[in-house]
N, CA and C atoms as a LAMMPS dump frame, in Angstrom:
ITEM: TIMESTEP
0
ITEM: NUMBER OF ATOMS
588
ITEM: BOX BOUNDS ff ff ff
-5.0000000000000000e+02 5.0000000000000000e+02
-5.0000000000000000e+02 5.0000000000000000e+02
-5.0000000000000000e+02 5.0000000000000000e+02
ITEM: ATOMS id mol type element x y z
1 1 1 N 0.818 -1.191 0
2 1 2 C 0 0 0
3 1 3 C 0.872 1.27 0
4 2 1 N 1.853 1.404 0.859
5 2 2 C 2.833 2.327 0.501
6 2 3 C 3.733 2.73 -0.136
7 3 1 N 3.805 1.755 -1.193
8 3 2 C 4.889 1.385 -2.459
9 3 3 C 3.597 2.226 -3.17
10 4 1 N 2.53 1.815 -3.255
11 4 2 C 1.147 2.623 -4.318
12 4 3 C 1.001 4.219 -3.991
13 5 1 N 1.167 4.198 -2.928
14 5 2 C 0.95 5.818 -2.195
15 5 3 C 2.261 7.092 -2.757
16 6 1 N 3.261 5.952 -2.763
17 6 2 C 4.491 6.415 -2.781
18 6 3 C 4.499 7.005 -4.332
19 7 1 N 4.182 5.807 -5.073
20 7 2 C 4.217 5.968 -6.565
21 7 3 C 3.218 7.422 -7.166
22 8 1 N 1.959 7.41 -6.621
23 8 2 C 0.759 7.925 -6.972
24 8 3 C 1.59 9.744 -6.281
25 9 1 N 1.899 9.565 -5.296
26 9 2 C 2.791 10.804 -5.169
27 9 3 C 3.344 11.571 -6.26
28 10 1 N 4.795 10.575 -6.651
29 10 2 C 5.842 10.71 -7.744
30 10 3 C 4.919 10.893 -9.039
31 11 1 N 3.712 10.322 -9.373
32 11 2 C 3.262 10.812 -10.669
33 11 3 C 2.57 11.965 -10.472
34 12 1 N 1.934 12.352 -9.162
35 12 2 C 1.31 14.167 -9.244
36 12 3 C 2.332 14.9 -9.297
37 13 1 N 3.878 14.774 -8.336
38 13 2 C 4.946 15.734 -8.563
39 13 3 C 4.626 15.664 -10.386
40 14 1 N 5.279 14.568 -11.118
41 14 2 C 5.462 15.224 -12.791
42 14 3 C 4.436 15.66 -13.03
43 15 1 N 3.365 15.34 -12.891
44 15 2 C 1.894 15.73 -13.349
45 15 3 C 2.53 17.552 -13.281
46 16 1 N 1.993 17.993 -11.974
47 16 2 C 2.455 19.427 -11.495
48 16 3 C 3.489 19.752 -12.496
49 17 1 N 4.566 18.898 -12.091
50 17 2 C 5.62 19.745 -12.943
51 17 3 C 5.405 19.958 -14.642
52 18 1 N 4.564 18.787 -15.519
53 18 2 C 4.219 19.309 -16.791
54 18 3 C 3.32 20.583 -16.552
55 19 1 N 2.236 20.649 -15.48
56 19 2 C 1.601 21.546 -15.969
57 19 3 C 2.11 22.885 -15.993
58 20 1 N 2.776 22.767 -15.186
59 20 2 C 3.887 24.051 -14.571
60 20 3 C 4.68 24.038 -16.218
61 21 1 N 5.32 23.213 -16.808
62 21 2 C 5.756 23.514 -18.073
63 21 3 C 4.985 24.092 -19.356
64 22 1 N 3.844 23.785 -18.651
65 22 2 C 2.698 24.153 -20.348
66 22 3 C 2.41 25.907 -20.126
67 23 1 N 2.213 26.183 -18.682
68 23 2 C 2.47 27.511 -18.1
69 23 3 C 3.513 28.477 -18.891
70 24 1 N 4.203 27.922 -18.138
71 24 2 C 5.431 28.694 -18.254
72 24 3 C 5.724 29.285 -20.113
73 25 1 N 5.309 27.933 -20.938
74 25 2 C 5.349 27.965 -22.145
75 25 3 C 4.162 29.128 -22.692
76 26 1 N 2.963 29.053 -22.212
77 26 2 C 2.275 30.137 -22.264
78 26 3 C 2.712 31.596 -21.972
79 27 1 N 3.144 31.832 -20.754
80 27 2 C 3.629 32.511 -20.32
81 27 3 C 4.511 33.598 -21.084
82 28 1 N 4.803 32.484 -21.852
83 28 2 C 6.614 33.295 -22.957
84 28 3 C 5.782 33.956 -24.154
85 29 1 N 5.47 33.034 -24.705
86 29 2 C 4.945 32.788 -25.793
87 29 3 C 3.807 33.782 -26.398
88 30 1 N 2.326 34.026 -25.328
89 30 2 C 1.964 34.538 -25.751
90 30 3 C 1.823 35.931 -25.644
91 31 1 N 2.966 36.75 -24.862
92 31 2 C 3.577 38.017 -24.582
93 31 3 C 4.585 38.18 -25.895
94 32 1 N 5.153 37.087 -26.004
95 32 2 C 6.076 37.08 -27.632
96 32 3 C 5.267 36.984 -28.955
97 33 1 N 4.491 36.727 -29.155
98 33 2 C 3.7 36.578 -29.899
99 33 3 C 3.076 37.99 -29.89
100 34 1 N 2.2 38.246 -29.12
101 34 2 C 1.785 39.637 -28.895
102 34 3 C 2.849 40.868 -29.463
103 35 1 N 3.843 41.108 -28.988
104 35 2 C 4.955 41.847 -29.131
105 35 3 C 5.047 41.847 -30.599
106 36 1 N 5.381 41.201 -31.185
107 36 2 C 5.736 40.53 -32.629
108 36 3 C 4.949 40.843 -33.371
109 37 1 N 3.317 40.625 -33.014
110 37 2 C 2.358 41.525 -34.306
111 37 3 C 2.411 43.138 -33.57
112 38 1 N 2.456 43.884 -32.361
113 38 2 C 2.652 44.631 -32.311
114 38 3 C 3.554 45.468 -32.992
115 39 1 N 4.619 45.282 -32.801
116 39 2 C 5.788 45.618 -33.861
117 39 3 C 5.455 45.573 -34.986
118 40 1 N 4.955 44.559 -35.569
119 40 2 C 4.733 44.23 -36.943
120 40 3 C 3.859 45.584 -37.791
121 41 1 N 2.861 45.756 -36.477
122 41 2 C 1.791 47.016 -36.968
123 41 3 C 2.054 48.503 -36.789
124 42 1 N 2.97 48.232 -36.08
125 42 2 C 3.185 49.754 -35.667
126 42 3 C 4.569 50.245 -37.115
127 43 1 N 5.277 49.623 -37.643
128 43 2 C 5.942 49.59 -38.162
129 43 3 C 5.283 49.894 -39.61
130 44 1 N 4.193 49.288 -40.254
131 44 2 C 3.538 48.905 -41.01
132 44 3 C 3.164 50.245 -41.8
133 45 1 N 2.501 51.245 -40.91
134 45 2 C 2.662 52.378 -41.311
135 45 3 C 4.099 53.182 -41.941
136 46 1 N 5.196 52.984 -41.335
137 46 2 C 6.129 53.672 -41.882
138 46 3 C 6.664 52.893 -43.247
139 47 1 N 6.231 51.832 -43.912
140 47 2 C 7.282 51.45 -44.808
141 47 3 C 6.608 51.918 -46.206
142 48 1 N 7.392 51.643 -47.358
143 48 2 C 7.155 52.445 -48.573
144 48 3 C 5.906 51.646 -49.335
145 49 1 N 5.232 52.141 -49.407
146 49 2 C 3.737 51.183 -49.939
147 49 3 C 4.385 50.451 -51.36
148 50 1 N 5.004 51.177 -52.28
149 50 2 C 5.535 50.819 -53.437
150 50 3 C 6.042 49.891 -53.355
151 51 1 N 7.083 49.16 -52.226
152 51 2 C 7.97 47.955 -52.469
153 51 3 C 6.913 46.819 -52.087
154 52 1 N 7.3 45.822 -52.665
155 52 2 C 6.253 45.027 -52.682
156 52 3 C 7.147 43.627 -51.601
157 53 1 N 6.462 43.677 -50.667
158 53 2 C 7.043 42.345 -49.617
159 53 3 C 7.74 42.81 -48.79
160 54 1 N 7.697 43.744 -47.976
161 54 2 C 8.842 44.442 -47.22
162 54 3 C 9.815 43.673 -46.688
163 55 1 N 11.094 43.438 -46.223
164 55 2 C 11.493 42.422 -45.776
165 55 3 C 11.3 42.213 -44.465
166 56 1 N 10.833 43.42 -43.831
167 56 2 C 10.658 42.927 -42.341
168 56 3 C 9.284 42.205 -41.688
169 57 1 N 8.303 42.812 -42.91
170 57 2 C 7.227 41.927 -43.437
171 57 3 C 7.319 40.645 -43.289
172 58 1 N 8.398 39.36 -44.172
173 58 2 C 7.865 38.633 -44.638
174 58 3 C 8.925 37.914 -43.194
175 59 1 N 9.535 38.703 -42.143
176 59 2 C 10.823 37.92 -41.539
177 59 3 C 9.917 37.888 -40.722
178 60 1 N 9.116 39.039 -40.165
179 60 2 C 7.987 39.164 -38.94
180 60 3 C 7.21 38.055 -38.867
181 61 1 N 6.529 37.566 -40.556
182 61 2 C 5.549 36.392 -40.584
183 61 3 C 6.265 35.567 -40.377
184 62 1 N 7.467 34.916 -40.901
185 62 2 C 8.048 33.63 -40.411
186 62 3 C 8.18 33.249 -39.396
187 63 1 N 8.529 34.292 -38.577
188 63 2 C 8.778 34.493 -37.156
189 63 3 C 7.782 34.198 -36.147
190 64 1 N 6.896 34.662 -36.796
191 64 2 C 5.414 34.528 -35.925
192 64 3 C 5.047 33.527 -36.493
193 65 1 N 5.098 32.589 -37.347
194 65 2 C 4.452 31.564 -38.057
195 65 3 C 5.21 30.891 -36.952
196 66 1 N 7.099 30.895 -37.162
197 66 2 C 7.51 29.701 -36.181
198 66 3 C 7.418 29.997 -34.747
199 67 1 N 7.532 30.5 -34.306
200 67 2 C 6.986 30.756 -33.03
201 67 3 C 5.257 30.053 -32.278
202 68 1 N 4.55 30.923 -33.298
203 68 2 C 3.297 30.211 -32.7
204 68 3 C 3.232 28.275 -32.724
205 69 1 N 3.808 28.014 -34.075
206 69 2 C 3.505 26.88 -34.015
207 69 3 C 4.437 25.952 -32.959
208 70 1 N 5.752 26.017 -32.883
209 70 2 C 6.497 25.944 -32.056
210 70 3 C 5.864 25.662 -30.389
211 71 1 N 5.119 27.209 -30.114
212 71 2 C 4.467 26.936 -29.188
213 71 3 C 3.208 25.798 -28.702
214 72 1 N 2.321 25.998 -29.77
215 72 2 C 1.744 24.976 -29.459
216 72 3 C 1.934 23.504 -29.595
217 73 1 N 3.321 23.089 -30.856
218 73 2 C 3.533 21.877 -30.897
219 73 3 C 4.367 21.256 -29.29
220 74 1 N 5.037 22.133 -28.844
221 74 2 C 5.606 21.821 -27.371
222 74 3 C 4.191 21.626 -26.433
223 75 1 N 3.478 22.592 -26.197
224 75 2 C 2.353 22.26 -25.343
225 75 3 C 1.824 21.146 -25.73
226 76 1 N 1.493 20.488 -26.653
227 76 2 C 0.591 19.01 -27.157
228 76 3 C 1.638 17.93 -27.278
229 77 1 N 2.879 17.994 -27.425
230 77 2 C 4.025 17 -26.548
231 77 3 C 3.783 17.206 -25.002
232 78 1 N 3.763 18.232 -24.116
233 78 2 C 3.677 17.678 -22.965
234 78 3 C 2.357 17.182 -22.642
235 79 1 N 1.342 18.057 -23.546
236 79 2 C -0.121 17.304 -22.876
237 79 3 C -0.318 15.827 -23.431
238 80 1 N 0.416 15.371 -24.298
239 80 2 C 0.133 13.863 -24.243
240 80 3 C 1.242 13.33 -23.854
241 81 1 N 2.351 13.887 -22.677
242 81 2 C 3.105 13.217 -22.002
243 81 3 C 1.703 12.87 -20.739
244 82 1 N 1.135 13.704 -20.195
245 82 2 C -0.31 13.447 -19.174
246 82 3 C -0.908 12.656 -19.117
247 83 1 N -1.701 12.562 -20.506
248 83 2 C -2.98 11.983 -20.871
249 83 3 C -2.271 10.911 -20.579
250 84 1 N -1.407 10.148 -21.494
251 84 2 C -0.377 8.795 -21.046
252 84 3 C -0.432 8.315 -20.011
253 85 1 N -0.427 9.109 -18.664
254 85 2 C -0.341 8.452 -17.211
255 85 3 C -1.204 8.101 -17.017
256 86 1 N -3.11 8.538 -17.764
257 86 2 C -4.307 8.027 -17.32
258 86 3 C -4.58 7.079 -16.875
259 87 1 N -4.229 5.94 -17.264
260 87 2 C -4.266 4.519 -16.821
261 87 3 C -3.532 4.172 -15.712
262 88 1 N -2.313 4.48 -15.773
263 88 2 C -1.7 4.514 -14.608
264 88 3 C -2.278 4.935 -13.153
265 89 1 N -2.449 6.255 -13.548
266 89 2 C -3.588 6.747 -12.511
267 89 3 C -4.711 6.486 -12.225
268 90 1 N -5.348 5.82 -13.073
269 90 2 C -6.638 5.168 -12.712
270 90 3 C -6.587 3.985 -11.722
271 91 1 N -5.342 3.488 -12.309
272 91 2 C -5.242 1.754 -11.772
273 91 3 C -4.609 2.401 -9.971
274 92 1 N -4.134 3.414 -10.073
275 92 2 C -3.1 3.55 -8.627
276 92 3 C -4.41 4.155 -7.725
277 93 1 N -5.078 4.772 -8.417
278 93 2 C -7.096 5.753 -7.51
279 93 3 C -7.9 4.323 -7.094
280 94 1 N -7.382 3.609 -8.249
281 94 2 C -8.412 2.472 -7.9
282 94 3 C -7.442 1.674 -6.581
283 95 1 N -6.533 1.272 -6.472
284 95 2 C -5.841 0.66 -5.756
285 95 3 C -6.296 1.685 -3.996
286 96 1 N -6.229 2.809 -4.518
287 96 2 C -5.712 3.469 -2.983
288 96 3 C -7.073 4.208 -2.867
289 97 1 N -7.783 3.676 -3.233
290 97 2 C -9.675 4.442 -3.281
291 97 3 C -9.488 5.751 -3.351
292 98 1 N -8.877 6.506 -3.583
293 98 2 C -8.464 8.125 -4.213
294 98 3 C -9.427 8.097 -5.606
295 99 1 N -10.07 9.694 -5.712
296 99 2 C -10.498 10.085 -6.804
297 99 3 C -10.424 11.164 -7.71
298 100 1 N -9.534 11.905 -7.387
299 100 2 C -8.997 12.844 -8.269
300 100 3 C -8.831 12.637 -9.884
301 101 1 N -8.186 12.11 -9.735
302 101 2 C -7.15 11.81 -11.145
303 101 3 C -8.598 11.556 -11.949
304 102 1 N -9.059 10.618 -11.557
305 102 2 C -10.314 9.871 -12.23
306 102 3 C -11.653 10.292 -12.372
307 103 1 N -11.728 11.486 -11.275
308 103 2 C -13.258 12.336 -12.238
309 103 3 C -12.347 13.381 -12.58
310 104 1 N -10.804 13.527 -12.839
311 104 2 C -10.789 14.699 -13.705
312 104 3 C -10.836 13.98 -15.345
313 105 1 N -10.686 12.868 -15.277
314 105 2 C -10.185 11.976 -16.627
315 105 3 C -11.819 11.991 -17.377
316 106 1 N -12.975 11.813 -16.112
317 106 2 C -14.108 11.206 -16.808
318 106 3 C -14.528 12.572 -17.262
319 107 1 N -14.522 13.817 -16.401
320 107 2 C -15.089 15.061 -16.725
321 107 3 C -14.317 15.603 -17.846
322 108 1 N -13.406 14.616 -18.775
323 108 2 C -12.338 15.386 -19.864
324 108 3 C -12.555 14.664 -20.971
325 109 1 N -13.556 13.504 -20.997
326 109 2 C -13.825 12.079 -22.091
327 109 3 C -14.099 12.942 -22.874
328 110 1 N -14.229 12.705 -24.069
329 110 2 C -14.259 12.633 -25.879
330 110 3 C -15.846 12.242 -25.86
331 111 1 N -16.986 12.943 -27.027
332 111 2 C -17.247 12.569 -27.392
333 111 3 C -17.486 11.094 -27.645
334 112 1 N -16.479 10.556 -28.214
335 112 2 C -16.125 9.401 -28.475
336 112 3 C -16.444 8.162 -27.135
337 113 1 N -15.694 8.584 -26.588
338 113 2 C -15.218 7.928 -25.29
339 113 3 C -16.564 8.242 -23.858
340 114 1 N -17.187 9.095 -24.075
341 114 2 C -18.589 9.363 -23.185
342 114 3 C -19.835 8.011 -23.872
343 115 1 N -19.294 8.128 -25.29
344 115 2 C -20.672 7.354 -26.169
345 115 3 C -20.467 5.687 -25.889
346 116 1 N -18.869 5.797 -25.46
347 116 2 C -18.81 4.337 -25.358
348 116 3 C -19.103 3.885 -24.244
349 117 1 N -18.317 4.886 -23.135
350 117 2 C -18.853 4.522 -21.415
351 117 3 C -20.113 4.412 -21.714
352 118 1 N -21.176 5.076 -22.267
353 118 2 C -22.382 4.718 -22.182
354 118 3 C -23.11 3.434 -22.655
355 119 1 N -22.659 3.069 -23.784
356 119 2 C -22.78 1.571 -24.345
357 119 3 C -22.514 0.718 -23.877
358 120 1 N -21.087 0.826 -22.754
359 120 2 C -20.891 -0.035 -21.698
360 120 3 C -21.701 -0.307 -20.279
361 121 1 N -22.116 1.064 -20.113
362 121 2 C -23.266 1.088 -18.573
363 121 3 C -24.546 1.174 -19.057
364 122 1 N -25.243 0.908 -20.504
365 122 2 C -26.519 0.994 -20.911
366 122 3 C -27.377 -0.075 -20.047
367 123 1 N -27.216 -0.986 -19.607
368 123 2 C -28.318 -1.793 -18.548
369 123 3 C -27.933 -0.609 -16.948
370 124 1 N -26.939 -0.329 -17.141
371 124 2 C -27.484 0.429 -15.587
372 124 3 C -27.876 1.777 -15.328
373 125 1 N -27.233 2.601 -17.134
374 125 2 C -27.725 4.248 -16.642
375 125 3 C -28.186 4.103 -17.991
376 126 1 N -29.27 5.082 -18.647
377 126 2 C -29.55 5.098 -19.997
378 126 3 C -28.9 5.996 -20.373
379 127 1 N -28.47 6.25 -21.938
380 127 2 C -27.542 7.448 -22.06
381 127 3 C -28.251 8.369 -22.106
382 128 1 N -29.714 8.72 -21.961
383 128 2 C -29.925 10.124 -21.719
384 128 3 C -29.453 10.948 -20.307
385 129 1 N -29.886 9.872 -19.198
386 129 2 C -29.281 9.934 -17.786
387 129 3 C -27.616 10.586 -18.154
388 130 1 N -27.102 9.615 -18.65
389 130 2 C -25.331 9.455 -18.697
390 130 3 C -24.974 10.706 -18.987
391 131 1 N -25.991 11.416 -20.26
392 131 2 C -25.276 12.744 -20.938
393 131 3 C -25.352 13.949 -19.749
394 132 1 N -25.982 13.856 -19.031
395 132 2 C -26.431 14.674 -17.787
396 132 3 C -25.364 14.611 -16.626
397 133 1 N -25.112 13.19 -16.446
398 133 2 C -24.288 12.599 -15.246
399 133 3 C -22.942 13.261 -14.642
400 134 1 N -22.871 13.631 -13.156
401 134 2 C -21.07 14.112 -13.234
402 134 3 C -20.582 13.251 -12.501
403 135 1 N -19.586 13.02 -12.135
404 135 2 C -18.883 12.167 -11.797
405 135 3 C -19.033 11.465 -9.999
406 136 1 N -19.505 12.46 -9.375
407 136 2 C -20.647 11.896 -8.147
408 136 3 C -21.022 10.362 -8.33
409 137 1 N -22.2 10.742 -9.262
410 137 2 C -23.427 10.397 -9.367
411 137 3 C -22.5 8.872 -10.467
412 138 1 N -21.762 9 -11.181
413 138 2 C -21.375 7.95 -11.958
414 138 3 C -20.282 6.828 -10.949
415 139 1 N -19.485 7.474 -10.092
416 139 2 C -18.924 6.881 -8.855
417 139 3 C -19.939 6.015 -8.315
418 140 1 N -20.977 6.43 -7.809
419 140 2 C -22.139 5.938 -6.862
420 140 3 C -22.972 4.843 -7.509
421 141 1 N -23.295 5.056 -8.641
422 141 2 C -23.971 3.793 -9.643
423 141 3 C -23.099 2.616 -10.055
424 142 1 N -21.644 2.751 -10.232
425 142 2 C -20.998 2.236 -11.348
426 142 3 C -20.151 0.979 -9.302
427 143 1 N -19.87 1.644 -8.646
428 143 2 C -19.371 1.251 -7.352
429 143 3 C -17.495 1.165 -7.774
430 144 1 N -17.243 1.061 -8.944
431 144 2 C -15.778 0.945 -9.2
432 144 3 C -15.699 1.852 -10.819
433 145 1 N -15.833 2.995 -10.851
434 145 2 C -15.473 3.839 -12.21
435 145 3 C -13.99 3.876 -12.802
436 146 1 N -12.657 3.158 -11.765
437 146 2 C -12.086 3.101 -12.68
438 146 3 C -11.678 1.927 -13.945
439 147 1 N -12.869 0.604 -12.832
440 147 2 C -12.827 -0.409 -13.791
441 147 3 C -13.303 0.182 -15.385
442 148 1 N -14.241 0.871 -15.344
443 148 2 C -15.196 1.347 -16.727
444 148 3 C -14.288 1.802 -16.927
445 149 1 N -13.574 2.886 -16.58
446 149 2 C -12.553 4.17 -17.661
447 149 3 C -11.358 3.18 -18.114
448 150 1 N -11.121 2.321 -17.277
449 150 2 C -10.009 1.456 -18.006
450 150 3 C -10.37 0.986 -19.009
451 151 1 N -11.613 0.514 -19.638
452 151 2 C -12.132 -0.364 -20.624
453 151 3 C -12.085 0.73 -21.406
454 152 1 N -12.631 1.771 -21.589
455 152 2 C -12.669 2.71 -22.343
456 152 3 C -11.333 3.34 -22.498
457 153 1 N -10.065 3.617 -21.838
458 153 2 C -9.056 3.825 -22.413
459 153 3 C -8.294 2.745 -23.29
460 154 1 N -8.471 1.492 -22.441
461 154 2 C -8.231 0.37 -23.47
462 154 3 C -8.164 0.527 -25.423
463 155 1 N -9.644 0.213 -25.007
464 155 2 C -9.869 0.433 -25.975
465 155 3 C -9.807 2.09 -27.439
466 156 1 N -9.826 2.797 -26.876
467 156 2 C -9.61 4.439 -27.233
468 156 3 C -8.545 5.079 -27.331
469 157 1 N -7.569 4.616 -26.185
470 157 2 C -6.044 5.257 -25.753
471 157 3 C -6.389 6.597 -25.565
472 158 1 N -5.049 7.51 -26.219
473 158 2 C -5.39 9.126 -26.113
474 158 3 C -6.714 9.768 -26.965
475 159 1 N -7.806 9.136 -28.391
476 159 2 C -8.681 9.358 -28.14
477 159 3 C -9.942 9.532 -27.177
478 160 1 N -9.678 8.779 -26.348
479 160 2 C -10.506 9.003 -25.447
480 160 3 C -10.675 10.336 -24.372
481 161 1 N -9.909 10.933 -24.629
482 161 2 C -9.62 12.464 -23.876
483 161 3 C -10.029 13.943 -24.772
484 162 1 N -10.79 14.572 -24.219
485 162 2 C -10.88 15.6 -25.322
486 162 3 C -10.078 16.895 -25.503
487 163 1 N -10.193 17.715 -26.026
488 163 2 C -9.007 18.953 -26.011
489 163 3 C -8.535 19.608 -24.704
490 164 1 N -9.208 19.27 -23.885
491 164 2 C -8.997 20.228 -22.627
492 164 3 C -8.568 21.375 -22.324
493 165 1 N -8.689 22.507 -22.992
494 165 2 C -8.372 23.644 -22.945
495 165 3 C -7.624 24.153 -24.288
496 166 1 N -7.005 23.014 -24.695
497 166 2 C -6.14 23.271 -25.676
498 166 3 C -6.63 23.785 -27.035
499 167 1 N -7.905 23.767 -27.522
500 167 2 C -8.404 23.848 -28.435
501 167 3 C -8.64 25.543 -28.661
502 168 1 N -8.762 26.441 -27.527
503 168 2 C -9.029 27.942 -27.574
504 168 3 C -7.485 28.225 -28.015
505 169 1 N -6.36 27.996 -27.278
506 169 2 C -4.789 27.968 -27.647
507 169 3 C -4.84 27.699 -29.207
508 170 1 N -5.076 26.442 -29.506
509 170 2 C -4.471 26.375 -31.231
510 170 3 C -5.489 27.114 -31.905
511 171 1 N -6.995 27.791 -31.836
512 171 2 C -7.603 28.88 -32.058
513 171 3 C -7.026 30.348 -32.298
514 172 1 N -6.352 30.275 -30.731
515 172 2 C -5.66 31.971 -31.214
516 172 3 C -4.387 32.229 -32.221
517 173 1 N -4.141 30.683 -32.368
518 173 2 C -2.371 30.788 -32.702
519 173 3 C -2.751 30.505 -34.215
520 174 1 N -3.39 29.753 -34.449
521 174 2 C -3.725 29.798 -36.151
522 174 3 C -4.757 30.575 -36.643
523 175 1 N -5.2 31.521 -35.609
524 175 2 C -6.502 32.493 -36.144
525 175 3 C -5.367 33.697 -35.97
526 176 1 N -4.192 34.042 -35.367
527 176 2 C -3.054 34.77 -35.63
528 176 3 C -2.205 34.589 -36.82
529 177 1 N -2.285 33.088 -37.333
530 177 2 C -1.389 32.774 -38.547
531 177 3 C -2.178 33.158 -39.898
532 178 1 N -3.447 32.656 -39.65
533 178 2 C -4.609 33.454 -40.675
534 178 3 C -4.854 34.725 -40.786
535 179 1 N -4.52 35.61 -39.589
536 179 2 C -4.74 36.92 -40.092
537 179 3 C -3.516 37.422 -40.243
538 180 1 N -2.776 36.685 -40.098
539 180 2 C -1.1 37.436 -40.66
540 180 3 C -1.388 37.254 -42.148
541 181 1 N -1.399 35.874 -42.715
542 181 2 C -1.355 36.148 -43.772
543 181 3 C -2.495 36.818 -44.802
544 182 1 N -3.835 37.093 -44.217
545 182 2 C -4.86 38.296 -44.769
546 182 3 C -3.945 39.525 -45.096
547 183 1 N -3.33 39.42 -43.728
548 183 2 C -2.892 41.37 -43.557
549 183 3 C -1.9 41.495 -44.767
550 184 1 N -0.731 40.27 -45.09
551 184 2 C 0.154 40.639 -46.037
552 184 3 C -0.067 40.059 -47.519
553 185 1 N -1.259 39.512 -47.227
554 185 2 C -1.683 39.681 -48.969
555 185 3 C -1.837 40.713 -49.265
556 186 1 N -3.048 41.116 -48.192
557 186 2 C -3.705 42.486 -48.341
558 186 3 C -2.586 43.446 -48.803
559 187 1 N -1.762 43.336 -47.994
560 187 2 C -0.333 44.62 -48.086
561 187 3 C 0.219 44.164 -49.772
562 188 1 N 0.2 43.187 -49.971
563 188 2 C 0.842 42.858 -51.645
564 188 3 C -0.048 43.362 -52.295
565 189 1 N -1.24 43.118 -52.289
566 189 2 C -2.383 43.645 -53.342
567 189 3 C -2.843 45.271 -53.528
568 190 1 N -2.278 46.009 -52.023
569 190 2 C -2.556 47.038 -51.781
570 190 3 C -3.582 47.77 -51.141
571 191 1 N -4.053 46.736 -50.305
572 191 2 C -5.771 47.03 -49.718
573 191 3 C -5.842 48.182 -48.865
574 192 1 N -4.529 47.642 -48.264
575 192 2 C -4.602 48.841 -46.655
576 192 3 C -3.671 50.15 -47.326
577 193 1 N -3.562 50.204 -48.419
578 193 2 C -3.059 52.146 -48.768
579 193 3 C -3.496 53.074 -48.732
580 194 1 N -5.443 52.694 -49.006
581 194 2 C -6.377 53.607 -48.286
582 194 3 C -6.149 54.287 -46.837
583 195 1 N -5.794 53.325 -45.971
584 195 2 C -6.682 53.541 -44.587
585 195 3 C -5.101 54.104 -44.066
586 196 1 N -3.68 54.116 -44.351
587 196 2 C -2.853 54.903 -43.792
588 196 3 C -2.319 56.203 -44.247
């Protein structure tokens, strides 16, 4: 029991410490990022409308192209260093009757992975119940939820987890890469010579 306690410890320290890395990566990133179209615009005004591609133009977009993506490809390496431990953590909650790990896993299921828990508990909850259900109430019916989430990661792996936050992140960073490149078509074609 204390070899399990011990372990279940050592995986919240890394746990913490990735999340503390996805932070920190935020942290940089989207103050650098920020900065970078700032510059980009404030600058924008002073250059010669006539040359076509400015060079600080097209170094700014690269820059911000690699950067953003950069950023988020590091954040989705560590978040599926996480998701990975699920099982682990399920099997160590289940061992040491702890529930953390395991209604944060069920309150994070997929689509996918909600439709199947439900196909699996259909004689005991109906899935209209299920779509409603939080993790209380699925603890209390089911008497062992991490047996179910194991079957369902089994079978699913890292599908079974849904974006968890991550999805507003690769939103801003490619809805930044999309309007970079609006702004410097626009600037090739000549759109914005009106408005400065």
């Amino acid at each position: 029991m204390q070899k399990n306690l011990d372990e279940y410890k050592e995986v919240q320290r890394l746990r913490e410490s990735w999340n503390n890395a996805i932070s920190r990566w935020n942290q940089i990133f989207i103050p650098l990022t920020l900065g970078i179209v700032t510059l980009l615009l404030t600058q924008f005004p002073k250059t010669d409308k006539e040359e076509l591609g400015q060079p600080y133009l097209i170094i700014g977009g690269l820059l911000l192209g690699f950067f953003l993506l950069w950023w988020r490809i590091a954040c989705h390496s560590i978040d599926k260093q996480i998701i990975n431990f699920y099982p682990r953590y399920l099997e160590l909650e289940k061992l040491l009757r702890f529930h953390l790990q395991t209604s944060y896993y069920f309150n994070n299921l997929s689509k996918k992975a909600k439709n199947k828990l439900a196909e699996i508990l259909k004689e005991k909850i109906s899935s209209k119940d299920f779509k409603k259900m939080n993790y209380r109430r699925f603890k209390d019916l089911t008497n062992d939820p991490q047996k179910f989430l194991l079957i369902v990661w089994d079978e699913l792996k890292r599908k079974s987890v849904g974006w968890r936050g991550n999805f507003t992140l690769d939103l801003f960073a490619f809805g930044l890469i999309f309007g970079y490149i609006i702004f410097y078509v626009g600037y090739c074609l000549k759109w914005w010579n009106n408005l400065i």
